[in-house]
N, C-alpha and C positions, 0 to 999 in steps of 0.2 A: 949637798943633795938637792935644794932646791933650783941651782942653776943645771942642774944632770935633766931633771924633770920637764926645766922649762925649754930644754932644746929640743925634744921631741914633739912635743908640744908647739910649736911655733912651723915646726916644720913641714905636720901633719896640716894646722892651717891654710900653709902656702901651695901647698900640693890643692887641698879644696878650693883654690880661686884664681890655681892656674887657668880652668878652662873658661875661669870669667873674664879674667884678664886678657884671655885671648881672643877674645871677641871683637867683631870689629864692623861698621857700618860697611855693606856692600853701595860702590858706586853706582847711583841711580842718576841718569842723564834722561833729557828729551834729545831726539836724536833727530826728529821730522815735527815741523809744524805745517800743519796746508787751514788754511780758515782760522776763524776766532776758535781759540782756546786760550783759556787760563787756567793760572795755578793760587793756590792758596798756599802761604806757608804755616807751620805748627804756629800758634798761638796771635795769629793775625785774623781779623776777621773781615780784610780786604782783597779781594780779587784781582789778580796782575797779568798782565797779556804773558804768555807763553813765548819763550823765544828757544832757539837751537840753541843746545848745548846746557844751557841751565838744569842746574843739579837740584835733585828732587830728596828731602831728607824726609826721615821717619817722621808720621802724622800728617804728610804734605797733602792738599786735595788736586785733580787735575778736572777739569771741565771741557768740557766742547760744546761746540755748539751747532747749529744745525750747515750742513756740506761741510764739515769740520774734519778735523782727526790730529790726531798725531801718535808717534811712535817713541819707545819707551825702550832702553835697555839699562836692564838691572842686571848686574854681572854679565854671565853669559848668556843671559834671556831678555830675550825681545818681545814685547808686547806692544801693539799696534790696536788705540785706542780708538771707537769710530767713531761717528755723531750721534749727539744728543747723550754722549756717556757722561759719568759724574765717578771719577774712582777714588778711592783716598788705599794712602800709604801706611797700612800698620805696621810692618814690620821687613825689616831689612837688614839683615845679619849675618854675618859668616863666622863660625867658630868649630876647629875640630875640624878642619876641610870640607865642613856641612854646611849649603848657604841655606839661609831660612827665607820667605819671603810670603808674606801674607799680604791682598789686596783686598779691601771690598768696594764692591761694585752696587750703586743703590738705585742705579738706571742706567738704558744702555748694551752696549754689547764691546765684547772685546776677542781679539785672536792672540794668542800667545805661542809662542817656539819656546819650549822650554828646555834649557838645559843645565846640565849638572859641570860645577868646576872642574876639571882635568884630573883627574885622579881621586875625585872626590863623591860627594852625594847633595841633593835637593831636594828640599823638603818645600814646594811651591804651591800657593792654595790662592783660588779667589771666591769671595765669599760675597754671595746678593740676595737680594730678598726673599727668593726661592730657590736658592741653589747655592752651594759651597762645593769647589771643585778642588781637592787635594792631590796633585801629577807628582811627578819624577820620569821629565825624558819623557816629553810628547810636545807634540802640535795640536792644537785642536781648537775650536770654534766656542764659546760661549754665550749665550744672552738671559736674561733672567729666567727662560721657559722651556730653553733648548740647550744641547750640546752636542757638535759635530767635532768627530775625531778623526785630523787628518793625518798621523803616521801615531805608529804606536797602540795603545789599548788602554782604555777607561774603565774603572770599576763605580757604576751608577747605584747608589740605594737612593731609594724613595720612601715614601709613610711607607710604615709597616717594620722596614730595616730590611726589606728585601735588595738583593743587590743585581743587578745586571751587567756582562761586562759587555762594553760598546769599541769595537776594532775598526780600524782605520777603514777609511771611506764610510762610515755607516755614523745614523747620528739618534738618538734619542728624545723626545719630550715628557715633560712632567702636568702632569691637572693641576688646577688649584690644591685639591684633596693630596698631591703628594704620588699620586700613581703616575707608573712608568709607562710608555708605549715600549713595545718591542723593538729592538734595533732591526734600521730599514739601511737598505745603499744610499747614499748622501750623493743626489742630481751632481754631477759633475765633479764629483769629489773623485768617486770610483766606477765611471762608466763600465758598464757589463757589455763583454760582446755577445753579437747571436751563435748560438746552438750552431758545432761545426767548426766555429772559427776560434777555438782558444778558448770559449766561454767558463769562465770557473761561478759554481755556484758557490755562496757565501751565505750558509744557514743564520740564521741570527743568535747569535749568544745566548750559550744555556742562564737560567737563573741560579744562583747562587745565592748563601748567604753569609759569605763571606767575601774579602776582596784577596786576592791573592799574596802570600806573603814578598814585600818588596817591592807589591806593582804599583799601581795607580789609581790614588784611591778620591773619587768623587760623592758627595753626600748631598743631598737634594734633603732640604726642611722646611720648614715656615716660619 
């Protein structure tokens, strides 16, 4: 009776940690280095020149410096880091066809193409000292006080948990206090033609107080 009991039992466990077991580090490479940058690795507390190709693992820091940058692909997302930024590596993981990838940003600005694995979903966030930006499937512009969305749609809350949704070519800012400006057309993102020739008006996003099931979700805090 007791060996009847224990095969269920062991088995029910192994099903629990099948979706642990299938986890697995997403490849993080530097793809572009132009200027001084460096990286830090997890539990090093010395700074090392950035080269091509060098692989970036979970807790890793990346630094620039000033006329700097460099460029980042973590799976199928590309992230193009600019000067004077400072980003660290929290999380990097694929499991269930889902890649996870969490970055915080604690100076700086960064542009990122996000995208989701082939047949799969992404769950992608950067996270800075006035802003946490949470995507799936967008391009879009980041810096600690702004955010410009260049293909796709952004769902913005701010203080309060009011939310805004911010659409391609248009971009948003935040106060100290946590308030939103209205989303405006982003110079040269989505040039507007004159009345007559094609011009489409592009009202600015209702407010909301929720983000849309599935979309893309950005959270602005302190």
């Amino acid at each position: 009776m007791k060996r009847l009991f224990f095969l269920p039992v062991c088995m029910t466990a192994l099903c629990l940690m099948l979706p642990i077991l299938g986890a697995e580090e997403l490849l993080t490479q530097i793809e572009e280095v132009s200027g001084k940058v460096e990286v830090k690795t997890p539990g090093s507390a010395v700074w090392v020149a950035a080269q091509k190709g060098m692989t970036l693992k979970k807790d890793a820091q990346i630094s620039t410096s000033f006329k700097s940058s460099a460029v980042l692909i973590i799976g199928g997302s590309k992230v193009t880091v600019r000067a004077l930024t400072r980003l660290s590596v929290e999380e990097i993981g694929r499991a269930n066809g889902q890649d996870q990838v969490k970055l915080a940003m604690s100076a700086g600005n960064i542009r990122a193409d996000v995208k989701a694995p082939e047949g799969g979903k992404i769950d992608f966030s950067v996270r800075g000292p006035s802003a946490t930006a949470s995507v799936r499937g967008t391009e879009f512009n980041l810096s600690t006080k702004k955010l410009s969305v260049i293909s796709g749609s952004v769902a913005l809350a701010g203080g309060g948990g009011k939310i805004i949704r911010v659409n391609a070519g248009r971009s948003s800012t935040v106060s100290d206090n946590g308030k939103l400006s209205s989303p405006v057309n982003e110079g040269g993102l989505y040039p507007s033609l004159p009345a007559g020739l094609g011009g489409i008006s592009r009202p600015a996003a209702p407010i909301d107080d929720r983000a849309a099931n599935g979309g893309i979700n950005v959270e602005l805090g302190f």
